[in-house]
C-alpha positions as CSV (number, residue, x, y, z in Angstrom):
1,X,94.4,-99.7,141.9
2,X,91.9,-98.2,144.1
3,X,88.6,-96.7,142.7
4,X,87.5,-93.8,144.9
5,X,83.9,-92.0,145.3
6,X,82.8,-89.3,146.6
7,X,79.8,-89.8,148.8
8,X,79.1,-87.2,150.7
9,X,79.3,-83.2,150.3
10,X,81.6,-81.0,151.9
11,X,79.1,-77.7,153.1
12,X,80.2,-77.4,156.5
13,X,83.3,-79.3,156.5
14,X,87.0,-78.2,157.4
15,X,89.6,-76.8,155.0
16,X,92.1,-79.7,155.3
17,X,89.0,-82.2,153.9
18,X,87.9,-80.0,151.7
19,X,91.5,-79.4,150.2
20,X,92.7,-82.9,150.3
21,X,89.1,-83.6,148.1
22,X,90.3,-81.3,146.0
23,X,94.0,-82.9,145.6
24,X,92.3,-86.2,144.7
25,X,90.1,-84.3,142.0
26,X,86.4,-85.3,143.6
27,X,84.5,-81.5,143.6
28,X,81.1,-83.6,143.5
29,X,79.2,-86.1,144.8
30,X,78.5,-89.0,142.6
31,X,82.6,-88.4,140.7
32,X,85.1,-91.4,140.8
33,X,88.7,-91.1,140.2
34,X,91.6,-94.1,140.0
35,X,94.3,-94.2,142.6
36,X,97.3,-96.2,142.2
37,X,97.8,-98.1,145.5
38,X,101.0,-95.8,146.9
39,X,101.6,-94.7,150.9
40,X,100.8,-91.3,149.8
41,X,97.5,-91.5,148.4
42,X,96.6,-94.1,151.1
43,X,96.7,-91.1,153.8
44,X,94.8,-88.7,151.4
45,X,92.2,-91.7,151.3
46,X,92.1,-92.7,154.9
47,X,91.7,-88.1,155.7
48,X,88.4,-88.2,153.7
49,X,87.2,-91.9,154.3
50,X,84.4,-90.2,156.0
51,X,83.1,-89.1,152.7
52,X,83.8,-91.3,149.9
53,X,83.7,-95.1,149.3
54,X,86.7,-96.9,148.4
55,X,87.9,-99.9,147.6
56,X,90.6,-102.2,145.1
57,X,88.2,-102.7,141.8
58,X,88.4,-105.7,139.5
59,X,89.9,-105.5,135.3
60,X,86.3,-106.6,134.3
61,X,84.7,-103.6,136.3
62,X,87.1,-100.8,135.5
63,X,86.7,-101.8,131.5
64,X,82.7,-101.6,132.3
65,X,83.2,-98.0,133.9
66,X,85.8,-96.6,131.5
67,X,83.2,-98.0,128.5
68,X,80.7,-96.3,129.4
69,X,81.8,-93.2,131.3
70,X,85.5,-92.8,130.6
71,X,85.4,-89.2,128.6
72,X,87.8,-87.6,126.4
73,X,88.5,-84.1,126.2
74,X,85.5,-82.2,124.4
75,X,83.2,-84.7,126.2
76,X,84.2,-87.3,123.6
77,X,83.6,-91.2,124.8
78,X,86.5,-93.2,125.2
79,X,86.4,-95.8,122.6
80,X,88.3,-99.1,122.2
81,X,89.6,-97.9,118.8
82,X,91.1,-94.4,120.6
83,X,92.7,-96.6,122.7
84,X,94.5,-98.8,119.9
85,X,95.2,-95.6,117.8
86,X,97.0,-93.9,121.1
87,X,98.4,-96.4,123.0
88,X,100.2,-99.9,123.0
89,X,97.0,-101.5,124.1
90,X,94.6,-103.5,121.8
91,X,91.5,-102.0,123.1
92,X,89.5,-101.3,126.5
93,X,89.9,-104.2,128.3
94,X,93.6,-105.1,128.0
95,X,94.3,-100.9,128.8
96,X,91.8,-102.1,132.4
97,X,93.8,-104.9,133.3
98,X,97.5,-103.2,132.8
99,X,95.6,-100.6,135.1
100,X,95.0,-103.3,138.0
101,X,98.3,-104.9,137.2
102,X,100.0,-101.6,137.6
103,X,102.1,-101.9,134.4
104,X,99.9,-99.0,133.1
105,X,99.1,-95.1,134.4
106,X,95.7,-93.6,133.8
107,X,97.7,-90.9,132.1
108,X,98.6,-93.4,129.3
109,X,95.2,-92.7,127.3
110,X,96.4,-88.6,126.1
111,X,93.4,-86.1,126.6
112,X,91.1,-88.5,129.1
113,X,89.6,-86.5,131.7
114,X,90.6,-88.5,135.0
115,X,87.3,-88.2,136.8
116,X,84.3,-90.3,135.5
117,X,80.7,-89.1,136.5
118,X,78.5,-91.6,137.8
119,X,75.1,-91.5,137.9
120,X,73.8,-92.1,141.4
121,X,73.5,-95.9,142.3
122,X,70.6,-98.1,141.8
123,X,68.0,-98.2,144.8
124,X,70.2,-95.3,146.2
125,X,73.1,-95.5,149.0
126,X,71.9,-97.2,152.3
127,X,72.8,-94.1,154.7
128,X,75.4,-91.5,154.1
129,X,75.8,-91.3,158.1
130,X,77.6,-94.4,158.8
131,X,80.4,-96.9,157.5
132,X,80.4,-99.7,155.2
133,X,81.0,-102.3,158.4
134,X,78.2,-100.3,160.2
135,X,75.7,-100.8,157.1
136,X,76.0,-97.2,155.6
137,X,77.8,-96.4,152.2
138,X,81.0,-94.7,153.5
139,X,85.0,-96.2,154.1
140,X,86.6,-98.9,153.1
141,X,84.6,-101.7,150.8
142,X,87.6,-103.9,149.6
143,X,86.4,-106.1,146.7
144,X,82.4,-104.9,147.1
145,X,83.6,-101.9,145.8
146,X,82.8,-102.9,142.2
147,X,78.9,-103.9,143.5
148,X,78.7,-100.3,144.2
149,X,80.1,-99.4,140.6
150,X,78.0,-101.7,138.7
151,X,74.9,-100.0,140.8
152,X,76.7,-96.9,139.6
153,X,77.6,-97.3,135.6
């Protein structure tokens, strides 16, 4: 499971970025969205690595982010007692880690709104401009993803 967000805007930017942004439901900066780790998604990632951060995220940090800004429809917060009254899960937690074990969809949870809004992170992005590697706050971040999203939550 791959947690993706968007960094950068798209003023100025080609259609095929823009559209594949759009595909993988990011419209704004700051927005993070759960990919299941499949060949197709992989491409969409690696066309608009150049303006998101992505990277496989831990059970304990996707529980932390769908606590706190995992939203039903009507802007209703996604509570561990929704989950056990529409699901097969016990709560939060066991729903995050079916996620990173792939034995559960984010589509389980009926009327949750995919994209979670993050606030910007703590002490801000380094530079928008370059890579993760180079020092910057775009591409790939593997495991250091979940820094970012605690910086984030």
């Amino acid at each position: 499971m791959y947690a993706v967000v968007q960094v950068r805007g798209v003023v100025k930017t080609g259609r095929e970025i823009r559209d594949t942004l759009k595909m993988l439901r990011l419209h704004h900066v700051n927005h993070c969205v759960l990919i299941p780790d499949t060949p197709a998604y992989l491409g969409m990632i690696r066309k608009v690595k150049d303006f998101v951060a992505y990277g496989e995220v831990d059970a304990e940090m996707l529980a932390t982010i769908l606590r706190t800004r995992g939203r039903l429809k009507g802007n209703q917060k996604l509570t561990d007692e929704y989950v056990r009254e529409h699901t097969r899960f016990a709560g939060i937690d066991e729903y995050a880690k079916a996620l990173c074990n792939n034995e559960a969809d984010i589509h389980d949870i009926p009327d949750m709104k995919p994209v979670m809004r993050l606030h910007p992170p703590r002490k801000g992005y380094k530079t928008t401009k370059r890579t993760f590697q180079q020092g910057g706050a775009l591409g790939y971040y593997g495991r250091e993803i979940n820094s970012l999203l605690y910086k984030m939550r």
